[in-house]
NUZA-54179 format. One record per residue: x, y, z of N, C-alpha, C in turn; residue in three letters. Coordinates in steps of 0.02 Angstrom, whole numbers, plus 50000, padded with zeros to 5 digits. Example, Ala and Ser with C-alpha at 12.3 -4.5 7.8 and 13.67 -1.06 7.14 Angstrom:
2
> n.X, n.Y, n.Z, ca.X, ca.Y, ca.Z, c.X, c.Y, c.Z, type
> 50660, 49716, 50390, 50615, 49775, 50390, 50660, 49835, 50390, ALA
> 50642, 49888, 50354, 50684, 49947, 50357, 50645, 50002, 50394, SER
This chain:
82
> n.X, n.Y, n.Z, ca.X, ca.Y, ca.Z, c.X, c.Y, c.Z, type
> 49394, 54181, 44822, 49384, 54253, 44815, 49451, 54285, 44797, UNK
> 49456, 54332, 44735, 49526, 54365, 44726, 49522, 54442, 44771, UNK
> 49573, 54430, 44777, 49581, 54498, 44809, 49615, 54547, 44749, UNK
> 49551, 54616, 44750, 49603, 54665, 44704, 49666, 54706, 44724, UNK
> 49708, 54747, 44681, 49761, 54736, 44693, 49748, 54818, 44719, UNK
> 49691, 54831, 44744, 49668, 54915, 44776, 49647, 54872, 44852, UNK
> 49637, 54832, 44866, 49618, 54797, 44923, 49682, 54755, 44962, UNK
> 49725, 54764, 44918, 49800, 54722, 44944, 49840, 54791, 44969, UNK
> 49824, 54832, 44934, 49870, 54909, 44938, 49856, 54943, 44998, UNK
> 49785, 54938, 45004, 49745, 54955, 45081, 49768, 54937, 45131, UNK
> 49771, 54849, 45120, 49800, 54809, 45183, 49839, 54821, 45193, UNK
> 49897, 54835, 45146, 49968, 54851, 45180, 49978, 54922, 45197, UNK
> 49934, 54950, 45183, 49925, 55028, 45205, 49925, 55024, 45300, UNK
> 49883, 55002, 45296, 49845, 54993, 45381, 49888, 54953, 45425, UNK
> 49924, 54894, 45394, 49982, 54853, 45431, 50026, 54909, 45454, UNK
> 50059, 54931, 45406, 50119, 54988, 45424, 50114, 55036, 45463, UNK
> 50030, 55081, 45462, 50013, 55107, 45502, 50018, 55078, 45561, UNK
> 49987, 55044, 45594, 49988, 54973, 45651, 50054, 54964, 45675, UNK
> 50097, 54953, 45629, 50151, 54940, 45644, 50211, 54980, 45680, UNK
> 50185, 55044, 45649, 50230, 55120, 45662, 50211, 55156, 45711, UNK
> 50151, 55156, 45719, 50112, 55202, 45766, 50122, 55189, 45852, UNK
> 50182, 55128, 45865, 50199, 55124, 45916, 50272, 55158, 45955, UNK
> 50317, 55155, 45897, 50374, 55187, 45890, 50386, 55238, 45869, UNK
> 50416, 55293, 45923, 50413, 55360, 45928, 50493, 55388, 45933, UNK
> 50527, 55446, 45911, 50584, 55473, 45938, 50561, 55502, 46004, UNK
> 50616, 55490, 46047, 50606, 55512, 46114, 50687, 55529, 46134, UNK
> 50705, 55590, 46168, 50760, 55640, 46191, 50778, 55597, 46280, UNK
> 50833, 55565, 46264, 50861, 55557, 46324, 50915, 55599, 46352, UNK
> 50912, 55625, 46400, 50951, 55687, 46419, 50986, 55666, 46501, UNK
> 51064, 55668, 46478, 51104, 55647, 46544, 51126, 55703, 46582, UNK
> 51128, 55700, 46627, 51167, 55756, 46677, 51230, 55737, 46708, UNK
> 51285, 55751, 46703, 51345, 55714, 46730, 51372, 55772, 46783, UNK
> 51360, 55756, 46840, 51395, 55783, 46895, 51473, 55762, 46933, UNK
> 51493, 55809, 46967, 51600, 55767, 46987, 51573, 55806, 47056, UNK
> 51611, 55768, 47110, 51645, 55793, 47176, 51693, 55761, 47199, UNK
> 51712, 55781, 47245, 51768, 55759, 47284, 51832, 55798, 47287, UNK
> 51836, 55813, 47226, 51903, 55873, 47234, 51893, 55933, 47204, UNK
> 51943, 55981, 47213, 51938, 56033, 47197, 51951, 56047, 47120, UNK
> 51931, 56103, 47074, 51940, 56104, 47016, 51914, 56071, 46953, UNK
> 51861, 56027, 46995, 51835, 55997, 46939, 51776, 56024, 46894, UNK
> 51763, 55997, 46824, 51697, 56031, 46791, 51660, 56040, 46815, UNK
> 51609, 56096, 46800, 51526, 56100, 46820, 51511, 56040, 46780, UNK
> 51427, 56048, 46795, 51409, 55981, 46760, 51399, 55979, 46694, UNK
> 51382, 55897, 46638, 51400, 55926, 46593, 51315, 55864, 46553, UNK
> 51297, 55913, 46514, 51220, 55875, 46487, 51223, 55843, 46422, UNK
> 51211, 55810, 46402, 51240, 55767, 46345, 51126, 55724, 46336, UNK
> 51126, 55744, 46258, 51063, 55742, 46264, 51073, 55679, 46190, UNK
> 51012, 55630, 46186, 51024, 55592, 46139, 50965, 55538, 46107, UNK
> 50944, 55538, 46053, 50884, 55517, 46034, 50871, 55449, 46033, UNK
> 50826, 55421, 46057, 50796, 55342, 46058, 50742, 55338, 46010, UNK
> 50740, 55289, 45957, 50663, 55278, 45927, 50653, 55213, 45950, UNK
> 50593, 55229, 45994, 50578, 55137, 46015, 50507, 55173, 46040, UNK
> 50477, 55119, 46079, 50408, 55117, 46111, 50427, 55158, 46177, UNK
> 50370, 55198, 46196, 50415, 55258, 46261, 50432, 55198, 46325, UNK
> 50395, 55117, 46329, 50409, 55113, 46378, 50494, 55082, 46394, UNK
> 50509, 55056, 46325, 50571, 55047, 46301, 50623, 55089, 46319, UNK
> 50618, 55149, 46274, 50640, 55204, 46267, 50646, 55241, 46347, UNK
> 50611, 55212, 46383, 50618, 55241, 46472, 50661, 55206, 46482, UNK
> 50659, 55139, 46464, 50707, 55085, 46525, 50774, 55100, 46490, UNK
> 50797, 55078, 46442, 50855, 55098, 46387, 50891, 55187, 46411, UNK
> 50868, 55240, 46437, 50867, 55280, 46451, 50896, 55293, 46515, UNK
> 50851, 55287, 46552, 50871, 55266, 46635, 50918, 55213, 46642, UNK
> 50915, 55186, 46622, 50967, 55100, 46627, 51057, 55140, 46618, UNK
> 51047, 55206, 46583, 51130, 55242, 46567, 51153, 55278, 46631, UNK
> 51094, 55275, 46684, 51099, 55328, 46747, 51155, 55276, 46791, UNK
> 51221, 55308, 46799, 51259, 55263, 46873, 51295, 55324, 46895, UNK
> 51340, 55287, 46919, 51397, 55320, 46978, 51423, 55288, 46989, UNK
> 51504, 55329, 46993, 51558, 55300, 46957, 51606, 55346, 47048, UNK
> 51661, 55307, 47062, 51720, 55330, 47117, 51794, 55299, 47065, UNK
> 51820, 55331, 47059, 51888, 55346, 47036, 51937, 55394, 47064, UNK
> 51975, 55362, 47102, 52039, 55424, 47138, 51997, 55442, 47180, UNK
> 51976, 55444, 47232, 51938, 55510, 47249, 51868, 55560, 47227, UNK
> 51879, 55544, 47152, 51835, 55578, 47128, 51754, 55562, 47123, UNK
> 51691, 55581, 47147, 51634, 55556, 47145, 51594, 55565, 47076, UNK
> 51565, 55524, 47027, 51533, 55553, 46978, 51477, 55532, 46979, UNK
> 51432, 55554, 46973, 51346, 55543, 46967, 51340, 55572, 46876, UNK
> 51295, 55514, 46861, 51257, 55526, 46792, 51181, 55489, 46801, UNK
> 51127, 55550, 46796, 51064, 55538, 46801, 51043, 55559, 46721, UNK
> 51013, 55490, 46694, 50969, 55501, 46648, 50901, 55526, 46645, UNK
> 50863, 55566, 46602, 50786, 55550, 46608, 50767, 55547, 46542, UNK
> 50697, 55535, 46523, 50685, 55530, 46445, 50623, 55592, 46462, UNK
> 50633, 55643, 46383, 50580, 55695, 46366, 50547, 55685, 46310, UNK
């Protein structure tokens, strides 16, 4: 059986669809907090785009969240994905 070349164009129509329709841009947004001493910044938000699958795009996201001690100084950075 040949395949026409309107039936090959289809197929790869619907693959790509298939293919794409799992991977999304998704907004990862950090919060960077300081304590311990005096004078330091308020906090500071630093926002930044992932294209992957959201459950990806969660772990990759969250996975940037730590906390950090230097000198004295306490820093917290909490990720979340929107």
């Amino acid at each position: 059986m040949k395949l026409r070349p309107s039936m090959l164009l289809a197929m790869g129509f619907v693959i790509m669809v298939g293919m794409s329709s799992c991977v999304h841009k998704y907004t990862c947004q950090c919060t960077t907090s300081y304590s311990g001493q005096p004078g330091l910044p308020d906090s500071v938000v630093q926002t930044y785009e992932i294209k992957d699958t959201k459950s990806k795009a969660q772990s990759e996201c969250e996975s940037a969240s730590k906390t950090f001690d230097n000198n004295g100084i306490h820093t917290i950075q909490n990720c979340h994905l929107y």
